[in-house]
N, C-alpha and C positions, 0 to 999 in steps of 0.2 A: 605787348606780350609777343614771345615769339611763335609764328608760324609751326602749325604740326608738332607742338609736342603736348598740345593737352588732351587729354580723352574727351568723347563724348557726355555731355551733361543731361540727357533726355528727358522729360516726364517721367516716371514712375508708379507705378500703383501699391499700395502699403496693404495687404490684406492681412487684419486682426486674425485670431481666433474666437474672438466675441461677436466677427461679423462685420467688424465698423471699417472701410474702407476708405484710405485719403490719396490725396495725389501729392507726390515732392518731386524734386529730382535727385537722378543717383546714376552712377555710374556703372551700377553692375543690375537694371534693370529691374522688372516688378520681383518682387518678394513678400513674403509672409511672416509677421511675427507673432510671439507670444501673446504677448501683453503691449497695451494702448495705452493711452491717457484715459479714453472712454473704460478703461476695466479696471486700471491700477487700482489695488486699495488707498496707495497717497493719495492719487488723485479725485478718488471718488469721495472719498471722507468714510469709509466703510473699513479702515484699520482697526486690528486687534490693540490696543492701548493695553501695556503690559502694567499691572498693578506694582509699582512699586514700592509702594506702602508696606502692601505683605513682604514683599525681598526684607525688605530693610528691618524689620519686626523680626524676620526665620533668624536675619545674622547677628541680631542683636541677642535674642535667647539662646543662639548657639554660641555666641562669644562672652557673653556675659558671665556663664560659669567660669570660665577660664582665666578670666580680667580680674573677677571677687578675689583671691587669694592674694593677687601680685597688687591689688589697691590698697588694703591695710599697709603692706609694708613701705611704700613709698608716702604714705601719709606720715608715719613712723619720720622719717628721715626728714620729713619738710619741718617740721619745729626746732631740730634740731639743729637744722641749716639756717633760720631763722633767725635764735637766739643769736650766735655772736655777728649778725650785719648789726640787732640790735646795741648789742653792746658797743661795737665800732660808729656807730652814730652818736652814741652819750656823748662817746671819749673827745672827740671831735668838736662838743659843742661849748 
């Protein structure tokens, strides 16, 4: 590596706002953060777990009206589309 161009890499002190204090190193000296691994909810296993059960229920009653009118008529159209593959497999055999 070359001489004089890299910064200093010092110890550092990490201080949480939950309290929990580590040592690393850093280039721009001791500092303060938010959130740790000791407070994250990922990491602590204390996550809000969003129900998506209910989501998926709200959009299905909300979309379901909507779906009902345009399902009839596409049922309509599948027998129809149907019969002549029918008939084109007789012919064939």
């Amino acid at each position: 590596m070359r001489e004089g161009i890299h910064p200093d890499y010092p110890p550092a002190t990490v201080s949480c706002a939950c309290g929990n204090t580590f040592v690393t190193r850093s280039t721009r000296g001791d500092f303060q953060v938010d959130v740790c691994s000791n407070c994250h909810p990922f990491y602590t296993g204390t996550q809000k777990l969003i129900d998506a059960a209910g989501r998926v229920d709200r959009f299905r009653k909300r979309y379901d009206k909507k779906a009902a009118p345009a399902a009839p008529a596409a049922k309509a159209e599948a027998p129809a589309a149907e019969a002549p593959a029918a008939d084109a497999g007789q012919a064939t055999e």
